[in-house]
N, C-alpha and C positions, 0 to 999 in steps of 0.2 A: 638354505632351505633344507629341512631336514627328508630324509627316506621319507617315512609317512605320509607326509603334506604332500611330496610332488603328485601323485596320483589327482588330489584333489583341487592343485593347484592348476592339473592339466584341463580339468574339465573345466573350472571357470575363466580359464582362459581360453576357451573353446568359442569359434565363432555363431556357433549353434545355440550352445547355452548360453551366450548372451543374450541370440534373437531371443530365443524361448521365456527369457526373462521378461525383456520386453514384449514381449505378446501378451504373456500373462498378466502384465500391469495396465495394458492400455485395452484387451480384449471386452470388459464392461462398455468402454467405450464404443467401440467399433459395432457390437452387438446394438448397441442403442443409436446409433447414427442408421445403420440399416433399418431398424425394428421403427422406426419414424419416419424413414422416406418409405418402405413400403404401409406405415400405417400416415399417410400427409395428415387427414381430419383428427387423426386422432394426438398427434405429435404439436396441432393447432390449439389444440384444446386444452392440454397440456399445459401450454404457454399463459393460455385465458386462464387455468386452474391456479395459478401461480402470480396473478392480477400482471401478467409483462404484455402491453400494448405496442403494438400492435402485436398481436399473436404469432400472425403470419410472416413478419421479420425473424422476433424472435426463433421461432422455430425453425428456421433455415440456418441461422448463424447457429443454432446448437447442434443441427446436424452437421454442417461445415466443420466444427472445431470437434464435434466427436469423430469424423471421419479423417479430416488431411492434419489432423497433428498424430495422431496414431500413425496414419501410412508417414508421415517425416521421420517419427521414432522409430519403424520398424524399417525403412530403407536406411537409417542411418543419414539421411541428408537434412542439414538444417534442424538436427532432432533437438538441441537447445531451445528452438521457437516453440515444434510441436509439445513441447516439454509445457514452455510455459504458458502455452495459449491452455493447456488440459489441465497445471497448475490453478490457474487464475478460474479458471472456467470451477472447477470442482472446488475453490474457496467460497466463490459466490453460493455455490447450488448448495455447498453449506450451510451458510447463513438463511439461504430461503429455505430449503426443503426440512433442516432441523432446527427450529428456533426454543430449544429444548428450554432457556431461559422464563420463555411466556408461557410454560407446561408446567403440569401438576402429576405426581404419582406414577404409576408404571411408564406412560406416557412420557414423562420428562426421561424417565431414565434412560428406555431405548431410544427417543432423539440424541440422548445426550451421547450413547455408544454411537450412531450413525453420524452423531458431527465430528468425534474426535477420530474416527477411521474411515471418514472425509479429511483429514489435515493430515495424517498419516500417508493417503496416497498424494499428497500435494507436496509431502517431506521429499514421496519416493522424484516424483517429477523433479525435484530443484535436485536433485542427487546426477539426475541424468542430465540436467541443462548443464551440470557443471561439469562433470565427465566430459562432455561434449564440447564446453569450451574450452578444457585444459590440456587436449590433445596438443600434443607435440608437433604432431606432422599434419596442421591445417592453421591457415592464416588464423590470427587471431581478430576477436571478432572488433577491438577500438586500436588497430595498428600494433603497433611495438609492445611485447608483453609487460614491456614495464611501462605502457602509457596508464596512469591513473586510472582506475574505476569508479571516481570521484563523481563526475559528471551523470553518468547514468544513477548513481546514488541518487543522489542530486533529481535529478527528474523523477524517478518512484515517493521522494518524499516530498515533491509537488505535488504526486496523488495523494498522500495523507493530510496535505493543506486543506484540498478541496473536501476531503469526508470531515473533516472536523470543522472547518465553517459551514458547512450542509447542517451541521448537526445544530452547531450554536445557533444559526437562525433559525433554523426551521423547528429544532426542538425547543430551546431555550431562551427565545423571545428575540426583539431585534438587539442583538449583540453579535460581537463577533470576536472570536478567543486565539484567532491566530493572527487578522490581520488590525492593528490597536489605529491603523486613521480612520476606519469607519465609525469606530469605539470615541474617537474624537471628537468626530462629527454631528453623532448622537448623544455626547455628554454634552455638547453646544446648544444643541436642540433642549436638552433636558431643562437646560437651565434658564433658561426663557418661559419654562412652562407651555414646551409645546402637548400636546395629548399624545397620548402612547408611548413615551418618551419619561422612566424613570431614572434618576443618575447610580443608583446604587450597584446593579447590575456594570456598569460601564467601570465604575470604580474599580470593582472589585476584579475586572476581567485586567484593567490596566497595571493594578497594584501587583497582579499575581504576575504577571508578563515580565512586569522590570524584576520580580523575586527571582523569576528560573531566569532572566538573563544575566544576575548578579551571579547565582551561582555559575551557571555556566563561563561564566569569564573568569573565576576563580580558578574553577578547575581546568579550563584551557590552561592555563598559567603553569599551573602545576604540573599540566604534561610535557611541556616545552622540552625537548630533546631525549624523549623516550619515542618508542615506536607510534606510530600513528592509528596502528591498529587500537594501541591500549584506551587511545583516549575515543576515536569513534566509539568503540563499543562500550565503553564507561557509560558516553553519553547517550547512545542509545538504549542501554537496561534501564537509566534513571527517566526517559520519556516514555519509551515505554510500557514500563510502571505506572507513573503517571497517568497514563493514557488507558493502561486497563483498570488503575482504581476507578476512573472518572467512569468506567462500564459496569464495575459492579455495583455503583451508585447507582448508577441509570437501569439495571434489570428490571427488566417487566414494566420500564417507562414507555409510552408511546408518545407518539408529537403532540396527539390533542389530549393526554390525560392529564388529568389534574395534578397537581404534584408539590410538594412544601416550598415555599422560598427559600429554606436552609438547605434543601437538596438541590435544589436550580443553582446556589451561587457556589456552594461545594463542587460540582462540576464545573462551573463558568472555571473557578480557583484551580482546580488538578488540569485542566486541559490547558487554561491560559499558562499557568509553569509552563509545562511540558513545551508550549511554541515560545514564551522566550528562551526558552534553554534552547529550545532548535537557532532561532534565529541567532542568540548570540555566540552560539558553536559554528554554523555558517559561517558567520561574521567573519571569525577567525581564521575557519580554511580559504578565505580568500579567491573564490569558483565566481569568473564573469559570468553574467548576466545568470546567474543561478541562484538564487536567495530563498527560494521554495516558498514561499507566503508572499511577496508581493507582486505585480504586474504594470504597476503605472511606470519606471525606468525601462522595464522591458518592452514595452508596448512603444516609449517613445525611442527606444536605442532601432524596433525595424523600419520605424517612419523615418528619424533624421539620420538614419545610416542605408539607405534603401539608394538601390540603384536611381529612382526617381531624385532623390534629393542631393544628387554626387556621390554618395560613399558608395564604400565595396561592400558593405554588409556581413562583413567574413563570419559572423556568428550567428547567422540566419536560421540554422536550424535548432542549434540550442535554444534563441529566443522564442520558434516557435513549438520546440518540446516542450520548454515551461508553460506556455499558455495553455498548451492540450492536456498534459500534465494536469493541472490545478483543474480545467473544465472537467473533464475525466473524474477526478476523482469528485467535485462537486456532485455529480449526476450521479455516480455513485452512492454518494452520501444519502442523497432526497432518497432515493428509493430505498433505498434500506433503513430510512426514517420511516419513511411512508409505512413500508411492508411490513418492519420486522422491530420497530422502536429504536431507542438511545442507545442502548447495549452493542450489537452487530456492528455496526460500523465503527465504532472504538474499537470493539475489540480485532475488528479489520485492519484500522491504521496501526494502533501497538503492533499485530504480527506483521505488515508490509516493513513495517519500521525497522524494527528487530531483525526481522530475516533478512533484507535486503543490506544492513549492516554490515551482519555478519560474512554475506557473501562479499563485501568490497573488501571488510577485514582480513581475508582468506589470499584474497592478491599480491604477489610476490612487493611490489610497491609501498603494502603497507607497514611495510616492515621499517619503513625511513621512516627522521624523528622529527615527530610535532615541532612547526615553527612557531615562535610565536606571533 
């Protein structure tokens, strides 16, 4: 370290200037958690101006996460949670409070500043969750620093499961682009000539599925004994992608609007890729009970592995992350169909996607090499 820097290297390492950092980033916060409990009707209201029923839930879980993740990040205890509950919290309020995509003229442009310095403080939050997990001298948060980050991957991309079938149903008729036995079930119907029931859509979500799981099994192939990082994050830019072409198609789309068949199957097409490329990447890291798009194995793995039935059940709670997982992000999905159209919640799963990659990328673990 040179003369110069030390001066400046003392103050950021100063335990002051750190609080103060943190105060500064979470203070909006804090200010809005009080300015809502002492205004209750109006913090109600709020919630009702924003269509989130019941109101009065609402509004307390938003003063909760504006109050006790700021006090975790500024005691320093558990500030990775507080981190990411004020994370997730200001992604969403994104998407609701700037929907700069269904805007026109001045109006789009200052939403569109207020969304993207909305993701900036959500960059600042995952900066401090990971400070906070990477500390030296505090247990780490899944055992042995070199235990896989695999798993919890793994369950954040059960929440992109659930927004993108949110979407396909709910937006784009009954289909479904991530999980293909439903898509089965309804090409069986179709062909009997049941009503409601056309096969082209199912086709076409099936065709594109086995397209991104051919490649994706190619390109596993291809990374087989390089770092593990190289290929997660290969495959997460190329779904990704996928996943926000499928948003910029769908801008200014809402669930009940009208909209071309050549647009409806162009998304069913970029989204359906995108989950067999997930699923056949899955495939290959080989993570029990963790598949991120399906539930009927994991559903029967807690009944015939359940203490009732003789077993030990030793992976009960990963089984029952995945189920919460996938509901979670379902319910996420609806409502930011409902509220906000097609666009939002794509472009929600592409970033969970991406970002949460990247952070398992970043783990000393993933530096071992792709099996095949």
């Amino acid at each position: 370290m040179s003369a110069s820097s030390e001066p400046i290297a003392a103050i950021l390492s100063s335990r002051w200037t750190s609080f103060l950092i943190r105060l500064l980033l979470v203070a909006a916060y804090l200010l809005g958690g009080v300015s809502k409990l002492l205004d209750w009707p109006g913090a109600v209201a709020e919630q009702a101006h924003f269509g989130l029923h019941p109101p009065t839930l609402f509004a307390a879980l938003t003063i909760a996460v504006e109050l006790i993740g700021p006090a975790l990040i500024l005691l320093d205890r558990l500030a990775w949670l507080g981190a990411a509950a004020l994370g997730i919290f200001t992604l969403l309020a994104a998407f609701m409070a700037n929907p700069f995509w269904t805007m026109q003229g001045p109006e789009r442009v200052a939403a569109a500043n207020a969304f993207f310095e909305h993701l900036g403080l959500v960059a600042g939050f995952a900066l401090i969750a990971m400070l906070d997990l990477g500390k030296r001298d505090r247990k780490p948060l899944i055992g042995d620093p070199t235990h896989s980050p695999l798993p919890w991957l793994l369950l954040l991309l059960s929440v992109t499961t659930g927004l993108v079938d949110a979407i396909s149903v709910l937006g784009l008729g009954k289909v479904f682009t991530a999980n293909m036995t439903g898509n089965i079930v309804f090409l069986g119907l179709a062909a009997t000539g049941a009503p409601a029931f056309e096969p082209i859509p199912y086709l076409v979500a099936l065709s594109a599925f086995l397209l991104g799981a051919l490649g994706a099994g190619r390109i596993g192939r291809a990374h087989v004994g390089l770092p593990l990082r190289r290929w997660l994050t290969a495959a997460a830019i190329i779904e990704a992608l996928l996943i926000w072409a499928s948003a910029v198609m769908a801008f200014g789309v809402e669930a009940t609007s009208p909209r071309s068949a050549i647009t409806i199957y162009a998304i069913i097409a970029f989204t359906a890729v995108a989950m067999g490329f997930r699923n056949a990447t899955i495939r290959q890291l080989k993570i029990p009970d963790l598949t991120t798009t399906v539930l009927t194995l994991t559903l029967t793995g807690l009944a015939a592995d359940s203490p009732l039935a003789g077993g030990a059940n030793a992976n009960w709670p990963r089984r029952l992350g995945s189920v919460a997982a996938i509901f979670l992000g379902a319910g996420i999905g609806a409502f930011l169909v409902v509220h906000s159209g097609l666009a939002a919640p794509l472009f929600l799963a592409g970033a969970l996607i991406l970002l949460g990659t990247i952070l398992c990328a970043l783990h000393p673990s993933s530096s071992e090499p792709a099996k095949g």
